[in-house]
Every structure is written in C-alpha cells, then in structure tokens.
C-alpha positions as CSV (number, residue, x, y, z in Angstrom):
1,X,-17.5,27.9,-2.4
2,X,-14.0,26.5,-3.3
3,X,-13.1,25.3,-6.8
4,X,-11.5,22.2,-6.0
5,X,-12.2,19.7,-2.5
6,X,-11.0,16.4,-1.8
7,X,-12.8,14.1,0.8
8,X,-11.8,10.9,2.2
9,X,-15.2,9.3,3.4
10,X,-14.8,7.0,6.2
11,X,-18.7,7.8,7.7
12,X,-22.3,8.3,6.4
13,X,-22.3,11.5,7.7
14,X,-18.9,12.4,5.3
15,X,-20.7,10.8,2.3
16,X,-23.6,13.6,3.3
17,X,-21.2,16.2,3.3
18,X,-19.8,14.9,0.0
19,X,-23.2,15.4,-1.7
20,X,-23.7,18.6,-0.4
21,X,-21.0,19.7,-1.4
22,X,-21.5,18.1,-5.4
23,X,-24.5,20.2,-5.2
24,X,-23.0,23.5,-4.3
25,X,-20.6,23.1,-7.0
26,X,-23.3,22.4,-9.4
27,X,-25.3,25.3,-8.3
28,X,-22.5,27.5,-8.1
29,X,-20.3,26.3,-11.1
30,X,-22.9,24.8,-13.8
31,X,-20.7,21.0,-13.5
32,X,-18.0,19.5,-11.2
33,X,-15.6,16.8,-11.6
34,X,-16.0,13.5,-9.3
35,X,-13.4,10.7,-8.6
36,X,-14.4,8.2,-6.5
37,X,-12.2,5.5,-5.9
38,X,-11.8,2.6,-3.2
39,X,-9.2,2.9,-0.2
40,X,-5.9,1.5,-0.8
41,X,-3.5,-0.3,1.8
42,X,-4.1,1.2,5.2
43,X,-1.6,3.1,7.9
44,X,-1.8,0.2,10.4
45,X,-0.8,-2.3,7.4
46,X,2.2,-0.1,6.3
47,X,3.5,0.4,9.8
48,X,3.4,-3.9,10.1
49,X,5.1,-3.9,6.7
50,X,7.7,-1.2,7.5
51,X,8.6,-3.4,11.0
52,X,8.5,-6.5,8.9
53,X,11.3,-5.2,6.8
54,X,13.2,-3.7,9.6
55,X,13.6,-6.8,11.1
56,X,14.8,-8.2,8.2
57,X,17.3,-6.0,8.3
58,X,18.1,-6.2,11.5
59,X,18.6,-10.4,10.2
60,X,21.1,-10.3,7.5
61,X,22.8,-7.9,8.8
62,X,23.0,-9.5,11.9
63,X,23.9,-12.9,9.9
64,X,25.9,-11.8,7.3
65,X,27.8,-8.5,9.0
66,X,25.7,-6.5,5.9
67,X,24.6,-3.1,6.4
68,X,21.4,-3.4,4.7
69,X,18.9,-0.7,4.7
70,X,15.3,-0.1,4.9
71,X,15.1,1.7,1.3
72,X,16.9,-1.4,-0.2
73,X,14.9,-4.0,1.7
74,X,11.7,-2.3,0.4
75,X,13.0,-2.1,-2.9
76,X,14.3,-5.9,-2.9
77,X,10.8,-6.9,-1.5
78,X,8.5,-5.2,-4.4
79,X,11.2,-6.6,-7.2
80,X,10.3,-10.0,-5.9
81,X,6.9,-9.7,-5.7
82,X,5.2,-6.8,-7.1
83,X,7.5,-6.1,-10.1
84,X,7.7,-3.4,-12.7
85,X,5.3,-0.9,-14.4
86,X,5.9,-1.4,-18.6
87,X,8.7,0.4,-20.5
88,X,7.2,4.0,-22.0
89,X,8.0,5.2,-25.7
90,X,8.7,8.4,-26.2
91,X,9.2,9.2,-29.8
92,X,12.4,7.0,-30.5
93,X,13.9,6.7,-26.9
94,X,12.8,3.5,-24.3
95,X,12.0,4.8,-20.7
96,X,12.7,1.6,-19.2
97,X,9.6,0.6,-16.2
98,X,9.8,2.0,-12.6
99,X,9.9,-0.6,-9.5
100,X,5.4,-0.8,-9.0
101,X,4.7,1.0,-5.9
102,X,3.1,-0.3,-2.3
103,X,1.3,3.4,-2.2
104,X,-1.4,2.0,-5.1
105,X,-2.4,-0.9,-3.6
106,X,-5.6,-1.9,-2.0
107,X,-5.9,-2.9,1.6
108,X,-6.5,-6.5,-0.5
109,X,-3.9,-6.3,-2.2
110,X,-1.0,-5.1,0.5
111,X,-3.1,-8.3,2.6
112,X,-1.9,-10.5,-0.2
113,X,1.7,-8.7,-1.1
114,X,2.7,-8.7,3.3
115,X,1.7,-12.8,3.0
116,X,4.1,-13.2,0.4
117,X,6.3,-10.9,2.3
118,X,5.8,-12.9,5.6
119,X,6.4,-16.5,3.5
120,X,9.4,-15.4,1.7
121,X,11.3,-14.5,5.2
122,X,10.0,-17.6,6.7
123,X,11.5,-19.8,4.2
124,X,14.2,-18.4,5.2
125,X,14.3,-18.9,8.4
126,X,13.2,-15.6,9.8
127,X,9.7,-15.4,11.3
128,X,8.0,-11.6,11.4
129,X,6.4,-10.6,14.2
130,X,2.9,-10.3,13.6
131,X,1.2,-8.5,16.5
132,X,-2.1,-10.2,17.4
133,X,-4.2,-6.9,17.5
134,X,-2.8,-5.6,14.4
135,X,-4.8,-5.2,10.8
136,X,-2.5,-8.0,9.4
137,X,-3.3,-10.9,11.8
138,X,-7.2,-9.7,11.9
139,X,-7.2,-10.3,8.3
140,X,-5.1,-13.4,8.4
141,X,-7.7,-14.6,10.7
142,X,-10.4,-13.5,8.4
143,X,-8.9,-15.6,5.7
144,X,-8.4,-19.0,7.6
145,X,-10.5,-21.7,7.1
146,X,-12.4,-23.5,10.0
C-alpha cells in the first residue's frame, strides 16, 4: 500500500474507498494522518469569474484606450474586496502581507466575493454576463427571496 493518498470525495462510494483505504494504512502502518476539509470555489465558478474579468477588460480598455490585463484585473479585484493576509516577523525584518488568494475560498465564499465583483462593475456601468445555466446564476437564484 502507498504511504501517502489524497482523495477528493464527490460520491458515497469514494467516501467507501476513503475508509478502506484509512484502514489499510492502519493495518499496514500502525497510524495514518487524515485531513479532511470542505470544497473550496468550484471550476464552473472560476471560469464565470475569469470571463467576468475579461470583459472588464475588454471595458476600460475599450473606454479608456488602456491595455489592461487579466493578471492586473484579478489583482485589482481581490485588493478591493478580499484584501491582504497579515505582515509576518521574522526575527527583526517585516514581510509585508501577500494579496489573499481566490484559490482558498469556499464555493460560499467565491458566491459572495463574484456578487461583490458583479456590483462593483455595475456601478459602474458595466453589466457581466451571467449565463443562466451557470453555477453563479443557480446560486443567485438560490439566494433570492420570494
């Protein structure tokens, strides 16, 4: 049996497998190691968000003759809304705090960081697309009241 396996359970049949598996590595090894943790933001999610910010792109530059990119439009987007992770000490010196990453989030959370996405381009005059089948819009609907 191998020393080290990762699963990402998405069936009742892969949570089996899981526990097999825990118990072969007890049996074989005496005591494994288990970290279970929730989903975070999903593929369809990140694709809507990466077309969201293409075509904001695609909108200042347009408008303002820019040459914006995707990397910088991502980067403007999670300064406004996500922020920074704390300054680190290390002995005397100040590592100041990276830009917080999209790739930690939970599918709530990306839900909640794409509205705030979605409401800060429509206040300014640019309106997403938001496809009606995808993750986004079922969510959206989710959330609606009455």
């Amino acid at each position: 049996m191998q020393d080290k396996i990762t699963h990402i359970v998405t069936s009742e049949q892969m949570a089996d497998q899981c526990h097999r598996d825990i118990l072969g590595m007890v049996k074989e090894f005496g005591w494994c190691n288990i970290e279970i943790k929730a989903g975070g933001r999903t593929i369809p999610q990140n694709k809507t968000y990466w077309m969201w910010l293409q075509e904001a792109c695609d909108y200042l530059n347009e408008k303002s003759k820019g040459d914006f990119k995707l990397d910088d439009m991502h980067d403007r987007m999670r300064h406004e809304f996500l922020g920074y992770d704390d300054d680190r000490t290390v002995g005397t010196t100040v590592i100041p705090g990276q830009l917080k990453t999209t790739t930690k989030l939970t599918k709530g959370e990306m839900f909640h960081y794409m509205s705030q996405v979605e409401a800060f381009w429509a206040d300014r005059g640019l309106l997403v697309t938001i496809p009606s089948d995808s993750q986004y819009a079922k969510i959206k609907r989710e959330h609606e009241v009455g």
